[in-house]
N, CA and C atoms of all chains as a GROMACS GRO file, in nm:
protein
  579
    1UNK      N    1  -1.899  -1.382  -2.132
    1UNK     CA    2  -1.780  -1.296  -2.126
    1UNK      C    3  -1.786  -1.207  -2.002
    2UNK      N    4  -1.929  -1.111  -1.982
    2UNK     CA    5  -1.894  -1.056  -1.854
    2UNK      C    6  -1.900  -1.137  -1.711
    3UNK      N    7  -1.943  -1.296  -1.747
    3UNK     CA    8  -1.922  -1.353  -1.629
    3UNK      C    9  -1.771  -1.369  -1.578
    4UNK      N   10  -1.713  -1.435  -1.694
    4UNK     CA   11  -1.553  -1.449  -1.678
    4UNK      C   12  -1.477  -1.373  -1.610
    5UNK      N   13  -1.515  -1.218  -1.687
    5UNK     CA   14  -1.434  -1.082  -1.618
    5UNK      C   15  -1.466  -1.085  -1.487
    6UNK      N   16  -1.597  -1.042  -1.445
    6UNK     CA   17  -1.661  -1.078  -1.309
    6UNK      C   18  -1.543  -1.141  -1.205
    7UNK      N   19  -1.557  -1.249  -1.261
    7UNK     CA   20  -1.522  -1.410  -1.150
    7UNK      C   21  -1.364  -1.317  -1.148
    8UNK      N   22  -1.281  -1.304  -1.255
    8UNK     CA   23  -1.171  -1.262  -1.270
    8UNK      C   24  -1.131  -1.184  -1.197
    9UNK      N   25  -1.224  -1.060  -1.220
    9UNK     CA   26  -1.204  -0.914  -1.144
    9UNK      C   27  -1.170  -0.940  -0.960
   10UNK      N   28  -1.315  -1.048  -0.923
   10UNK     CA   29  -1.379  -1.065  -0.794
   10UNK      C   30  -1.212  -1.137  -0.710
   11UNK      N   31  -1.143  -1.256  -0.836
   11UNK     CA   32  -1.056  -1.313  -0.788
   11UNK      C   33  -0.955  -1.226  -0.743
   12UNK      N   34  -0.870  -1.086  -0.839
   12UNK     CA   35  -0.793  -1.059  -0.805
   12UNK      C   36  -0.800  -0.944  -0.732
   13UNK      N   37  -0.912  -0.875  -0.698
   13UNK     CA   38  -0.958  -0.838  -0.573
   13UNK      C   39  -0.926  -0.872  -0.458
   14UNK      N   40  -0.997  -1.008  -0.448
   14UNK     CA   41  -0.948  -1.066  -0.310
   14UNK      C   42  -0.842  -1.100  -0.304
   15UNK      N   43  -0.754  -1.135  -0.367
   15UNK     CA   44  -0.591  -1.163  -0.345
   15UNK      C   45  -0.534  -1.021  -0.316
   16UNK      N   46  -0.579  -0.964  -0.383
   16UNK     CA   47  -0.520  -0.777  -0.304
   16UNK      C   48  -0.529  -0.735  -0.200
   17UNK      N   49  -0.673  -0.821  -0.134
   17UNK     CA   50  -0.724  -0.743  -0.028
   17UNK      C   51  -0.651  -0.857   0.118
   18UNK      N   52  -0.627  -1.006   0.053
   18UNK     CA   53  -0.544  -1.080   0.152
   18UNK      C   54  -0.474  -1.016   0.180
   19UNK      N   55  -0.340  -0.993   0.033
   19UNK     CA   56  -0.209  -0.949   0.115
   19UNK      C   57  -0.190  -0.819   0.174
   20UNK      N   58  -0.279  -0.715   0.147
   20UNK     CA   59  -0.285  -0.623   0.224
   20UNK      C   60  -0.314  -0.649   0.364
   21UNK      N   61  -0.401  -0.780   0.410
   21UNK     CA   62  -0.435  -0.828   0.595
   21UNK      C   63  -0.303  -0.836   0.593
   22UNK      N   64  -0.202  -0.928   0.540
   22UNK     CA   65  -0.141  -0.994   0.564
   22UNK      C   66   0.029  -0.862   0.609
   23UNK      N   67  -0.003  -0.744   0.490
   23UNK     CA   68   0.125  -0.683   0.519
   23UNK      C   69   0.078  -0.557   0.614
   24UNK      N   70  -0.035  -0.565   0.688
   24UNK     CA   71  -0.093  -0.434   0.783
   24UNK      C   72  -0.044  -0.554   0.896
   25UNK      N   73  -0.050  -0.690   0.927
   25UNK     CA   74  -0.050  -0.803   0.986
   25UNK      C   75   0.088  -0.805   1.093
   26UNK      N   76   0.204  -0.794   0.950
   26UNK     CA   77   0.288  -0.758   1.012
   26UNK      C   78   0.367  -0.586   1.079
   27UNK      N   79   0.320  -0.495   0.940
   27UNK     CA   80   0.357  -0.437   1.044
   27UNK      C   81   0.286  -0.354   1.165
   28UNK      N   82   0.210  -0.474   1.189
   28UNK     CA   83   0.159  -0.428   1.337
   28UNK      C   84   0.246  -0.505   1.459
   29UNK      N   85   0.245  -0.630   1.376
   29UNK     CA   86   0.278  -0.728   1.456
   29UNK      C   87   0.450  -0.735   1.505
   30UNK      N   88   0.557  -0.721   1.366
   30UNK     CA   89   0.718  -0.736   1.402
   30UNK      C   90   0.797  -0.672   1.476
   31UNK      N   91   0.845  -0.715   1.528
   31UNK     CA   92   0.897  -0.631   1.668
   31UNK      C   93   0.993  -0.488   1.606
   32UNK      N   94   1.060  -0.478   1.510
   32UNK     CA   95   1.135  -0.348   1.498
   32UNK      C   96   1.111  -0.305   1.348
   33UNK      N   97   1.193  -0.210   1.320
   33UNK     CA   98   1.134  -0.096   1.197
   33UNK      C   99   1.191  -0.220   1.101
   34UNK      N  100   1.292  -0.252   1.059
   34UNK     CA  101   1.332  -0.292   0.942
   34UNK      C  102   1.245  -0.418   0.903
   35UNK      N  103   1.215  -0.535   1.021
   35UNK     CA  104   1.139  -0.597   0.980
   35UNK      C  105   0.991  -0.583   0.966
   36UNK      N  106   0.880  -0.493   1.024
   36UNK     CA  107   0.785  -0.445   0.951
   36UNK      C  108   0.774  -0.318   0.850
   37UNK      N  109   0.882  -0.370   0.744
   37UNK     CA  110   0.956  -0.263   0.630
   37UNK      C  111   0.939  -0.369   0.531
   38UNK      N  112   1.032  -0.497   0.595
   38UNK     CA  113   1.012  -0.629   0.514
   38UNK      C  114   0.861  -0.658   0.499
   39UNK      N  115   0.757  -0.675   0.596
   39UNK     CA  116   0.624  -0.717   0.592
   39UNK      C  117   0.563  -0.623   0.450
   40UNK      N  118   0.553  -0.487   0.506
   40UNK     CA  119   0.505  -0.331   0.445
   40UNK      C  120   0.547  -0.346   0.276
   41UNK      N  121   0.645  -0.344   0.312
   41UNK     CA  122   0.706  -0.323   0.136
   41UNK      C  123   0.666  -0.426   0.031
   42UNK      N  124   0.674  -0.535   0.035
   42UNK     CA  125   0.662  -0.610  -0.071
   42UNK      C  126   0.519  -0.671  -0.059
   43UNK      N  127   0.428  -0.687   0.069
   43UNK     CA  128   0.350  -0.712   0.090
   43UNK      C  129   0.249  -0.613   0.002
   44UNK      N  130   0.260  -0.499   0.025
   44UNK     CA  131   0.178  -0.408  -0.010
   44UNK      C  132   0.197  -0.340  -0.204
   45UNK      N  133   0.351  -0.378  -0.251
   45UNK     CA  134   0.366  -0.380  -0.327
   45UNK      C  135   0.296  -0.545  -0.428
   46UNK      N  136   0.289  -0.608  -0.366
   46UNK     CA  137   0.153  -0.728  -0.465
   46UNK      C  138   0.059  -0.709  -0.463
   47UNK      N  139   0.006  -0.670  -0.350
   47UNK     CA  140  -0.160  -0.564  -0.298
   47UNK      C  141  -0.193  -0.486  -0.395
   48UNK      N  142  -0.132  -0.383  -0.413
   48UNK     CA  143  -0.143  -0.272  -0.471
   48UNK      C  144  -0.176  -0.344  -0.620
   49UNK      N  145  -0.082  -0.435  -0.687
   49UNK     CA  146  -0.045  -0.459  -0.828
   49UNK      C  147  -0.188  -0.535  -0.855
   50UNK      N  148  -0.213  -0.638  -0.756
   50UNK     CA  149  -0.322  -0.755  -0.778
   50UNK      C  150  -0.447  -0.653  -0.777
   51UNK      N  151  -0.464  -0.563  -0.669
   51UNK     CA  152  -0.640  -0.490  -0.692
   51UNK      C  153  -0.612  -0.422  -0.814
   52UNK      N  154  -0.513  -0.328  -0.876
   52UNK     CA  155  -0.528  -0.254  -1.002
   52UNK      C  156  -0.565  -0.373  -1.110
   53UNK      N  157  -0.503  -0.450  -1.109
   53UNK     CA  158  -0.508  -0.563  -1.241
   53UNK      C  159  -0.665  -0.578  -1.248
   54UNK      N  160  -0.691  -0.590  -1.114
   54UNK     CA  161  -0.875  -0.673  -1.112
   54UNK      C  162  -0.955  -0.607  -1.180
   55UNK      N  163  -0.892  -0.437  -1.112
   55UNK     CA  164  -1.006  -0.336  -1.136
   55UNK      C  165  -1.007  -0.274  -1.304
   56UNK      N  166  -0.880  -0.334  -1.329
   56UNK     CA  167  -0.839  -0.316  -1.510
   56UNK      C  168  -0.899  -0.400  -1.560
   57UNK      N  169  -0.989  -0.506  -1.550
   57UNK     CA  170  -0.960  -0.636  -1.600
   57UNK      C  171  -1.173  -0.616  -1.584
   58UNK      N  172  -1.219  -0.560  -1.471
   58UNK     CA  173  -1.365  -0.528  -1.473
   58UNK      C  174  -1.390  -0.410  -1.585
   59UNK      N  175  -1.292  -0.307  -1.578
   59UNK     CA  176  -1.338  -0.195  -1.693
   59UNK      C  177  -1.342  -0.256  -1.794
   60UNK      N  178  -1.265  -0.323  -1.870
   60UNK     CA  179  -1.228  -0.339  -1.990
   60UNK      C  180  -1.112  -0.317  -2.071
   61UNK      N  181  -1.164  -0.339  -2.189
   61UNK     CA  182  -1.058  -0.266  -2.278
   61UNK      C  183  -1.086  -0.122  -2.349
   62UNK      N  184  -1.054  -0.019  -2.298
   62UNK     CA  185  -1.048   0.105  -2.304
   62UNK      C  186  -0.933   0.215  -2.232
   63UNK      N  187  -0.913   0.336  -2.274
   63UNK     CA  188  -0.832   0.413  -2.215
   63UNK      C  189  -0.821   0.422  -2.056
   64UNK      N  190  -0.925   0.365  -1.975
   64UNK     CA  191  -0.908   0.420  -1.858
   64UNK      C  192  -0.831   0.301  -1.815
   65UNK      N  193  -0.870   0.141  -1.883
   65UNK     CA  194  -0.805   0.057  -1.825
   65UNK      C  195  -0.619   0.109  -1.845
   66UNK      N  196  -0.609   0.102  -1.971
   66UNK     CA  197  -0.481   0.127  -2.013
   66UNK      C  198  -0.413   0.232  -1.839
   67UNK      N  199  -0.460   0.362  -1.831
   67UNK     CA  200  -0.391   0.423  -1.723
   67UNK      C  201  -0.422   0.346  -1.566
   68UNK      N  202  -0.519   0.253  -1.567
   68UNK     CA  203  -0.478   0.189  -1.448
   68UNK      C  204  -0.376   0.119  -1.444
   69UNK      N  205  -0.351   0.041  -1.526
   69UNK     CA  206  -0.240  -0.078  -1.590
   69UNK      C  207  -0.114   0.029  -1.584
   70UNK      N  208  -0.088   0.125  -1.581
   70UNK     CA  209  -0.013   0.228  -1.564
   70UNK      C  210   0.007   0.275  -1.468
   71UNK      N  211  -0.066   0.268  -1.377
   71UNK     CA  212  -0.035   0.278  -1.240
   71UNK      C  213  -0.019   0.185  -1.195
   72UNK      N  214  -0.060   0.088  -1.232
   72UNK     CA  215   0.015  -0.051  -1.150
   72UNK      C  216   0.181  -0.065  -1.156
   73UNK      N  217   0.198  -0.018  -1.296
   73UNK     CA  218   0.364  -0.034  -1.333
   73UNK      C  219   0.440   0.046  -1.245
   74UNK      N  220   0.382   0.157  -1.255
   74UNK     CA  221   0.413   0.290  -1.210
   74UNK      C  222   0.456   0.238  -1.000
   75UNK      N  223   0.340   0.217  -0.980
   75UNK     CA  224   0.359   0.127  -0.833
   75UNK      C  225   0.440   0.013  -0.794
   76UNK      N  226   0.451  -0.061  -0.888
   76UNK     CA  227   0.555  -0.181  -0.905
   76UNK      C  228   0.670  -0.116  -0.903
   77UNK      N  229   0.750   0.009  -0.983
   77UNK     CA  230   0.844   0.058  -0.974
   77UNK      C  231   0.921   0.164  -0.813
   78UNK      N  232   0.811   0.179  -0.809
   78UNK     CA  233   0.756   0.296  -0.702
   78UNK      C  234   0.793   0.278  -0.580
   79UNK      N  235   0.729   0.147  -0.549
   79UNK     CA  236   0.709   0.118  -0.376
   79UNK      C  237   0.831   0.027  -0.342
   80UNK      N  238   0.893  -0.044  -0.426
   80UNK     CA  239   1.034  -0.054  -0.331
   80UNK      C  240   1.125   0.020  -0.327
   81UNK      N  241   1.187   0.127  -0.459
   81UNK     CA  242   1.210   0.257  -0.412
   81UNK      C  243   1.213   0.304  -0.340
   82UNK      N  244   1.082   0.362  -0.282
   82UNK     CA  245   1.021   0.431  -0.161
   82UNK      C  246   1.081   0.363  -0.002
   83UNK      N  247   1.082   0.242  -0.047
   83UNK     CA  248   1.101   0.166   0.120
   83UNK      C  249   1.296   0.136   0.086
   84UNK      N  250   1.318   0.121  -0.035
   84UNK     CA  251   1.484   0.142  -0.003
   84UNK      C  252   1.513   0.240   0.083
   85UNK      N  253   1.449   0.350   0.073
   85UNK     CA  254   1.524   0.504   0.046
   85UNK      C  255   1.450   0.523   0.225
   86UNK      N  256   1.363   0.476   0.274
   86UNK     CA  257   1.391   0.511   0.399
   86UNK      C  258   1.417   0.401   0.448
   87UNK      N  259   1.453   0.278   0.413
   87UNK     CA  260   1.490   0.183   0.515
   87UNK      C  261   1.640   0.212   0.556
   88UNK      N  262   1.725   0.281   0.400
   88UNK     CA  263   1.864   0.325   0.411
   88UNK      C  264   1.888   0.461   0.463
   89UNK      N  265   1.772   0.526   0.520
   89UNK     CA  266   1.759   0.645   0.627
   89UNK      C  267   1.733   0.612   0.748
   90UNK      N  268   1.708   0.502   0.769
   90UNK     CA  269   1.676   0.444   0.897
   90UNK      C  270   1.833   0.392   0.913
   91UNK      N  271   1.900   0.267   0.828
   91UNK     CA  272   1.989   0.220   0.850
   91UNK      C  273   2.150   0.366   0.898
   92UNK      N  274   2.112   0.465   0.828
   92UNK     CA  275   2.204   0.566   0.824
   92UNK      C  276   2.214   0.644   0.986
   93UNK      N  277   2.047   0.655   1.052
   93UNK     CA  278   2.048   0.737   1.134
   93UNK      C  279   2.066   0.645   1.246
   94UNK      N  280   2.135   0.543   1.218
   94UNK     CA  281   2.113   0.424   1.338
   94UNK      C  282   2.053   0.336   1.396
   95UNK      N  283   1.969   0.319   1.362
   95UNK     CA  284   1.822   0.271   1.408
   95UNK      C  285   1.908   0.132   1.480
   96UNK      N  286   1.833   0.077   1.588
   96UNK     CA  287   1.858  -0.052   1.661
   96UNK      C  288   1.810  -0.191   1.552
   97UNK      N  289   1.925  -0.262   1.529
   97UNK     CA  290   1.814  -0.419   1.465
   97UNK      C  291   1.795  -0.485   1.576
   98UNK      N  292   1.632  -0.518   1.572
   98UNK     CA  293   1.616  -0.627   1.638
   98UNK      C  294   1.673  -0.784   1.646
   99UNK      N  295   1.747  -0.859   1.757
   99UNK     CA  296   1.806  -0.960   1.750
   99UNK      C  297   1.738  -1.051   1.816
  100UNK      N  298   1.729  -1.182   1.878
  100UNK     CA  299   1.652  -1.291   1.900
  100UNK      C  300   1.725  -1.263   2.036
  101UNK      N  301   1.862  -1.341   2.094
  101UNK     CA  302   1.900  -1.315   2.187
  101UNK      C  303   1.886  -1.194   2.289
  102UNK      N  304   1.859  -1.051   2.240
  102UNK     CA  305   1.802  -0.938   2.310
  102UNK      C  306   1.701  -0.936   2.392
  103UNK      N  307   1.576  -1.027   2.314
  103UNK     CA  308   1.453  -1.044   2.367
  103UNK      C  309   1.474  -1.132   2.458
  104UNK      N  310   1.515  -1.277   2.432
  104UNK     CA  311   1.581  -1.368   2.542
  104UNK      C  312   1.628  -1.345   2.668
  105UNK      N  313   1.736  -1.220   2.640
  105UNK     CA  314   1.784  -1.170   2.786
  105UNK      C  315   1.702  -1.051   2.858
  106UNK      N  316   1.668  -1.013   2.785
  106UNK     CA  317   1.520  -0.913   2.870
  106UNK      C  318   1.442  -0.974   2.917
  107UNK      N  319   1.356  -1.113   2.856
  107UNK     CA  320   1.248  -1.222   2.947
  107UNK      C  321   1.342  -1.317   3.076
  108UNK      N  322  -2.185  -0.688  -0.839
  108UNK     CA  323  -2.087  -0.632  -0.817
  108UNK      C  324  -2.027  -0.530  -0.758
  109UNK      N  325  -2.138  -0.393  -0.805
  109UNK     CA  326  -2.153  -0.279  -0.667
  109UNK      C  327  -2.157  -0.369  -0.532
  110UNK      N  328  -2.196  -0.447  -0.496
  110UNK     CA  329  -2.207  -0.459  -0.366
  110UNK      C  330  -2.089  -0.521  -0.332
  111UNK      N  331  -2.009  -0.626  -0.419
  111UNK     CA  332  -1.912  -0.678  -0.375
  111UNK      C  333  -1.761  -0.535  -0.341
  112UNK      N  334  -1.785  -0.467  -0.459
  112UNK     CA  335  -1.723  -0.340  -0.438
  112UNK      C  336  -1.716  -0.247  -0.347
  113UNK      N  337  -1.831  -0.258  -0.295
  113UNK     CA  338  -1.840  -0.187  -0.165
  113UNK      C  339  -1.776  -0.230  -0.033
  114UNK      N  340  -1.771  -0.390  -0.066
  114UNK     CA  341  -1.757  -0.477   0.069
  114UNK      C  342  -1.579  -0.501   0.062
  115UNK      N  343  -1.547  -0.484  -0.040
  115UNK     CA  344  -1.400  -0.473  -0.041
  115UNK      C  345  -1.324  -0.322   0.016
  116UNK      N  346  -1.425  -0.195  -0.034
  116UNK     CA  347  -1.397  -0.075   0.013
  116UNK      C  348  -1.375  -0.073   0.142
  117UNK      N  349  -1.490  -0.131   0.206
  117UNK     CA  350  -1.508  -0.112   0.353
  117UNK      C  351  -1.390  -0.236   0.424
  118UNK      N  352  -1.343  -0.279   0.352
  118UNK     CA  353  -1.241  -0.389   0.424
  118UNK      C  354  -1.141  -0.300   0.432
  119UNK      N  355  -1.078  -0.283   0.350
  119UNK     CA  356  -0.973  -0.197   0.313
  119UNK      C  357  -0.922  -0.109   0.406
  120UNK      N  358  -1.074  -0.048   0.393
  120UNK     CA  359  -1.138   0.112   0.520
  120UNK      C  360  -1.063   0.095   0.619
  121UNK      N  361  -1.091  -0.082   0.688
  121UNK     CA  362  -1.109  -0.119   0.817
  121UNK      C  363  -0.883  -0.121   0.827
  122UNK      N  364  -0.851  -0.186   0.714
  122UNK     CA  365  -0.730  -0.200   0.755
  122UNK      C  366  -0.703  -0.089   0.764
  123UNK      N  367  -0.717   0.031   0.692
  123UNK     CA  368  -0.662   0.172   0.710
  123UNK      C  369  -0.657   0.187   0.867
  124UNK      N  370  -0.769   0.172   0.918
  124UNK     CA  371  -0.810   0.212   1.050
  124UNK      C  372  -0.699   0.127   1.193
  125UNK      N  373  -0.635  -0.026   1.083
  125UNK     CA  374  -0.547  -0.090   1.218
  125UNK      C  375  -0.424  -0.003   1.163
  126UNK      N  376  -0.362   0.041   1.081
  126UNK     CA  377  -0.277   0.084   1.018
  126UNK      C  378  -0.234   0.225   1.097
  127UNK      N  379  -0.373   0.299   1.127
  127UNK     CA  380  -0.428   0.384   1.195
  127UNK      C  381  -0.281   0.395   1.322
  128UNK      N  382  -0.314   0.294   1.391
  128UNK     CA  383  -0.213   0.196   1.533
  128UNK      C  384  -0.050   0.270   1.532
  129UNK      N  385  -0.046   0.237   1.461
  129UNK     CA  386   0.092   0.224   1.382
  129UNK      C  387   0.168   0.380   1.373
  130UNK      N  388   0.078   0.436   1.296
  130UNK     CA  389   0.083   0.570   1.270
  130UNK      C  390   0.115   0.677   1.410
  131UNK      N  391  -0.024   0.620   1.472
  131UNK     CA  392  -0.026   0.737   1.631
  131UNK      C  393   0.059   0.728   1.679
  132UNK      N  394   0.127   0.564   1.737
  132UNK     CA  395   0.145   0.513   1.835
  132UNK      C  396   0.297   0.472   1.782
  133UNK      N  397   0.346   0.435   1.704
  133UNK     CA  398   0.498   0.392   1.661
  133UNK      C  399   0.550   0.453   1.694
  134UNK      N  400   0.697   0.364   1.765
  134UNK     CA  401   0.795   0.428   1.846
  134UNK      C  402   0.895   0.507   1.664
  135UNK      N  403   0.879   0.615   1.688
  135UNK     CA  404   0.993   0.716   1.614
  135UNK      C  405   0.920   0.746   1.455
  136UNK      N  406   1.027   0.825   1.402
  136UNK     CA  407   0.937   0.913   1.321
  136UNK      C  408   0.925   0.766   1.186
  137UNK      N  409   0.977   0.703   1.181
  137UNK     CA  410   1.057   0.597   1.100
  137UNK      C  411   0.920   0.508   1.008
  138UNK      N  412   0.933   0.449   1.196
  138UNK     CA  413   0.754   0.356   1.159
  138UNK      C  414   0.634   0.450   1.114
  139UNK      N  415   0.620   0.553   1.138
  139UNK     CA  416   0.503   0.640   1.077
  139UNK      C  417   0.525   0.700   0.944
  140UNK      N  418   0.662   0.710   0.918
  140UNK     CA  419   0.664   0.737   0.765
  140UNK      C  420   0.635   0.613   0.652
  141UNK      N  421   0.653   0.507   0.729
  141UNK     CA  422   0.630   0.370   0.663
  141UNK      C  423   0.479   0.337   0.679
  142UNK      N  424   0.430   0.348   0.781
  142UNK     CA  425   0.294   0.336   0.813
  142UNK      C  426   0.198   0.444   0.730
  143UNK      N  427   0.221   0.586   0.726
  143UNK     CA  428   0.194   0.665   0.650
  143UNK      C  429   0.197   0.590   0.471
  144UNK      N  430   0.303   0.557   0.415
  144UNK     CA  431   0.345   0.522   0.269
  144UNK      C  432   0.190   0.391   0.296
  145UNK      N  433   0.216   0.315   0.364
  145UNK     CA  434   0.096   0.199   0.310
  145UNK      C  435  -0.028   0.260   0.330
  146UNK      N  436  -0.089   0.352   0.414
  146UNK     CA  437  -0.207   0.425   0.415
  146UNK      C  438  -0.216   0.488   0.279
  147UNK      N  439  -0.152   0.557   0.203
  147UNK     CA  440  -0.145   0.608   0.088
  147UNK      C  441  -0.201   0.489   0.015
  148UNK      N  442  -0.055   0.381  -0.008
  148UNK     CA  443  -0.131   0.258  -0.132
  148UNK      C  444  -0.289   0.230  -0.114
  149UNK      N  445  -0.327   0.215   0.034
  149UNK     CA  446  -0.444   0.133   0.035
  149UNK      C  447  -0.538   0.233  -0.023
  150UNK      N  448  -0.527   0.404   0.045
  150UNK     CA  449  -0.612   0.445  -0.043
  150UNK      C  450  -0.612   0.501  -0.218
  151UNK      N  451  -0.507   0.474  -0.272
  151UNK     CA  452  -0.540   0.457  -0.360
  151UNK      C  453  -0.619   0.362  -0.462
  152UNK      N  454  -0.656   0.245  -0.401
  152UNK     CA  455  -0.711   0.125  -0.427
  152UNK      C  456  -0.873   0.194  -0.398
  153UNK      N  457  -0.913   0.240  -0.214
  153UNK     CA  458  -1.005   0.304  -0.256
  153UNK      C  459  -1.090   0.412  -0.318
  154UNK      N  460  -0.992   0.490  -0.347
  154UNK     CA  461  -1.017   0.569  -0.450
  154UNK      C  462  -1.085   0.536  -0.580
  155UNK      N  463  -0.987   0.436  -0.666
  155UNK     CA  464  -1.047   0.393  -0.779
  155UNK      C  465  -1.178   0.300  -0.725
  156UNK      N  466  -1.213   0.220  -0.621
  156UNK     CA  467  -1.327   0.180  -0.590
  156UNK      C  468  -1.425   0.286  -0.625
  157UNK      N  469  -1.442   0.333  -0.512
  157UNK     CA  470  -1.504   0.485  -0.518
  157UNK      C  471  -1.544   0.494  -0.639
  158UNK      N  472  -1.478   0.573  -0.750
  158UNK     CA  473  -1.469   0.561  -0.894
  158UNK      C  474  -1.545   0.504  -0.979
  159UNK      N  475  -1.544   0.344  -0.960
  159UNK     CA  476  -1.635   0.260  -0.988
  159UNK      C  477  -1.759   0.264  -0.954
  160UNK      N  478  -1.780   0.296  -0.836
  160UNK     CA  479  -1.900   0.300  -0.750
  160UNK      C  480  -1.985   0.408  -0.739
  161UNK      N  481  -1.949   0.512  -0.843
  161UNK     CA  482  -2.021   0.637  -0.887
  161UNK      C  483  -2.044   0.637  -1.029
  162UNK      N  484  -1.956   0.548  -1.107
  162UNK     CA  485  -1.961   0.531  -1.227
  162UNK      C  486  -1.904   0.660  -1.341
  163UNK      N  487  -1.758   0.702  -1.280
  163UNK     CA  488  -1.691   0.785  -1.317
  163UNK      C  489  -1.542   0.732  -1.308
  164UNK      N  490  -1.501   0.634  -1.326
  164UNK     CA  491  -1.356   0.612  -1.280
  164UNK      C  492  -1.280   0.640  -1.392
  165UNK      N  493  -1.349   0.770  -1.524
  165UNK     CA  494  -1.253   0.807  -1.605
  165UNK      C  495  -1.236   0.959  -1.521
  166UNK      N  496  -1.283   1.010  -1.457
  166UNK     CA  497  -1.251   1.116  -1.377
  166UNK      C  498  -1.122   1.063  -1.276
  167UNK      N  499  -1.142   0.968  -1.182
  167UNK     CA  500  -1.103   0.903  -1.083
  167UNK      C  501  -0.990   0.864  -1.064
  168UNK      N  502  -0.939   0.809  -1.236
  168UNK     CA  503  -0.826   0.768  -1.235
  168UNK      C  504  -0.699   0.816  -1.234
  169UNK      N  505  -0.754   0.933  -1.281
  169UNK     CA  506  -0.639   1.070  -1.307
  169UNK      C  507  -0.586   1.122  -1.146
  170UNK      N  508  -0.711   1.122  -1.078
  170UNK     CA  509  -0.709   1.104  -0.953
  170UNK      C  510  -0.592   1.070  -0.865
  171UNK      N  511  -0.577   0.905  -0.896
  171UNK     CA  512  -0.568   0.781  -0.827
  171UNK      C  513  -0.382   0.833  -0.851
  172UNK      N  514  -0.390   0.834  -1.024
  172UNK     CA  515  -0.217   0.882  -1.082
  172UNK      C  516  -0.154   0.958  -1.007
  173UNK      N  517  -0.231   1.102  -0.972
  173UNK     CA  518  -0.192   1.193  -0.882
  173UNK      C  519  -0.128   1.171  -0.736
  174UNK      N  520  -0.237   1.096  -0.678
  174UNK     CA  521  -0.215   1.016  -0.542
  174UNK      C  522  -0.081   0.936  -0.532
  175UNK      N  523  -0.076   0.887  -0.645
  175UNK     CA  524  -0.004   0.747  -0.628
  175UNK      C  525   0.181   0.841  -0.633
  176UNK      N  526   0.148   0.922  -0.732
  176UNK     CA  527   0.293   1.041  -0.730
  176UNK      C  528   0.353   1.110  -0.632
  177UNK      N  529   0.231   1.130  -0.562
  177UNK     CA  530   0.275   1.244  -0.423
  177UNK      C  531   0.293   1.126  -0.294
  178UNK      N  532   0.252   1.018  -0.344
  178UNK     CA  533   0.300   0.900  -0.215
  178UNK      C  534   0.429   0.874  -0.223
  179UNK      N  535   0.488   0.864  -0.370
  179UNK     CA  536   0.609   0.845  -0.337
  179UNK      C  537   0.696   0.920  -0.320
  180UNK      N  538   0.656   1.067  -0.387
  180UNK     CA  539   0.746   1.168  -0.346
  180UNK      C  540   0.761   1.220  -0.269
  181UNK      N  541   0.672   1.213  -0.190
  181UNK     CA  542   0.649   1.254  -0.049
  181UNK      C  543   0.718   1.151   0.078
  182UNK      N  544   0.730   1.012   0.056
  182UNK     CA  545   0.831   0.930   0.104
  182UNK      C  546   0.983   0.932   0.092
  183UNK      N  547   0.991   0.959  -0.078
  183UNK     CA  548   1.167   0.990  -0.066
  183UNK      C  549   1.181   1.102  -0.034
  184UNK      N  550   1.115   1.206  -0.044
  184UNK     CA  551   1.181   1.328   0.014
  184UNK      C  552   1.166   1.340   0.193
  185UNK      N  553   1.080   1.252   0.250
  185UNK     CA  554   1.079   1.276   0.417
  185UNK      C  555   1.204   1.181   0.425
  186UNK      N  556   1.248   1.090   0.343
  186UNK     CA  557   1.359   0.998   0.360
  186UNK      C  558   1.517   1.067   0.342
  187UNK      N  559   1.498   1.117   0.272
  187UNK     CA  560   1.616   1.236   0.240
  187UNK      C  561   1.619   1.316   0.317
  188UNK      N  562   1.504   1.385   0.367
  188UNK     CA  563   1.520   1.484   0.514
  188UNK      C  564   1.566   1.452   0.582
  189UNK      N  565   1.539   1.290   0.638
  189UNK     CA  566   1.609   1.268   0.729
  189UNK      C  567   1.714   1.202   0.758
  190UNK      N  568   1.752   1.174   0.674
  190UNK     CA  569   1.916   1.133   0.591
  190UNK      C  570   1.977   1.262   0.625
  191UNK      N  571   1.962   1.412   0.617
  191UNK     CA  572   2.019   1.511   0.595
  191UNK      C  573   2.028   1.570   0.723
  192UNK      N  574   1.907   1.532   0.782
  192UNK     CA  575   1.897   1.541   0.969
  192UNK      C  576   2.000   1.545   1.074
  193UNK      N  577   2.062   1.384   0.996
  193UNK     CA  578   2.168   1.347   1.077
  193UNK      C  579   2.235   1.412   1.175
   0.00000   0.00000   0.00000
C-alpha cells in the first residue's frame, strides 16, 4: 500500500512539475501579454491541481489531506478568475495583440 | 522520498528563478502582474513541500490556504486598479 501511494504521489508530482516547465516555457517564450496569459493560466492552473493531488494522495487519509484537496478546488476556481480579470484589464487599457504579419513586416 | 521531495523543491526553486526574467524585465506592468500570480502558485506548491520535509504539513497547510487567498486577491484587485487607472 505505501508503495502504490509512493509510485502515485512520485507520478503526480512530476506531471505538476512538467507543466509548470512547460507554462514558465511559454511565458518566457510568446511574443505578447495575452498569449503568455494563454501559456500562464491554464498551464499553471493543471500544475498547481496535479502537485496538490500527489501531495494529498502521499499524506493520506486524514484532515490535512482533506484541506489540501481544498486548496486544489479552491485553485481550480481561483486561477482562471485571476487571469480573466487581468487579461480583461489588459484588453480594456489597450494593450497591442500580437499579429503574424507585424513580425513579417518588421523582418 | 525526502529526497525525491527535495529534488522537486529545488526544480520548482529553479523555475521561480526563470520566472524571475519575466518579472524584472517585462515590458509593462501587465506581464509582471501575471508573472508575479505564477510565482505565487509555484510557491505555494513549495511551501507544502517544505511542510513535508520538516514533518509538519498540519501547521503548513493552513499556511499554503493563506498564500493561495492573498494570490488571488491580490491579482484581482491590482486588476481592478488598473481597470480604474484608465
Amino acid at each position: 500500500m505505501e508503495a502504490i501511494q509512493n509510485l502515485l504521489s512520485g507520478f503526480f508530482l512530476l506531471g505538476g512539475i512538467f507543466f509548470f516547465a512547460t507554462a514558465t516555457l511559454g511565458l518566457l517564450r510568446f511574443p505578447d501579454f495575452f498569449t503568455r496569459l494563454h501559456a500562464t493560466g491554464k498551464g499553471d492552473t493543471l500544475a498547481v491541481t496535479l502537485s496538490l493531488v500527489g501531495l494529498a494522495i502521499h499524506e493520506g487519509m486524514n484532515v490535512t489531506s482533506v484541506k489540501i484537496l481544498m486548496i486544489a478546488v479552491f485553485m481550480f476556481l481561483a486561477q482562471p478568475t485571476a487571469t480573466h480579470a487581468i487579461s480583461r484589464a489588459g484588453v480594456r487599457c489597450g494593450l497591442e495583440i500580437w499579429r503574424k504579419e507585424e513580425e513579417e513586416k518588421h523582418a | 522520498m525526502d529526497t525525491f521531495f527535495l529534488a522537486v523543491a529545488l526544480g520548482i526553486c529553479f523555475l521561480v528563478l526563470l520566472v524571475l526574467y519575466r518579472v524584472v524585465y517585462g515590458p509593462g506592468v501587465f506581464n509582471r502582474v501575471a508573472a508575479i500570480s505564477a510565482v505565487g502558485t509555484k510557491t505555494l506548491i513549495i511551501l507544502l513541500i517544505v511542510g513535508f520535509l520538516y514533518q509538519r504539513v498540519d501547521m503548513f497547510v493552513d499556511i499554503s490556504i493563506v498564500y493561495a487567498l492573498l494570490n488571488f486577491i491580490g491579482c484581482v484587485a491590482v486588476a481592478k486598479y488598473l481597470e480604474m487607472e484608465r
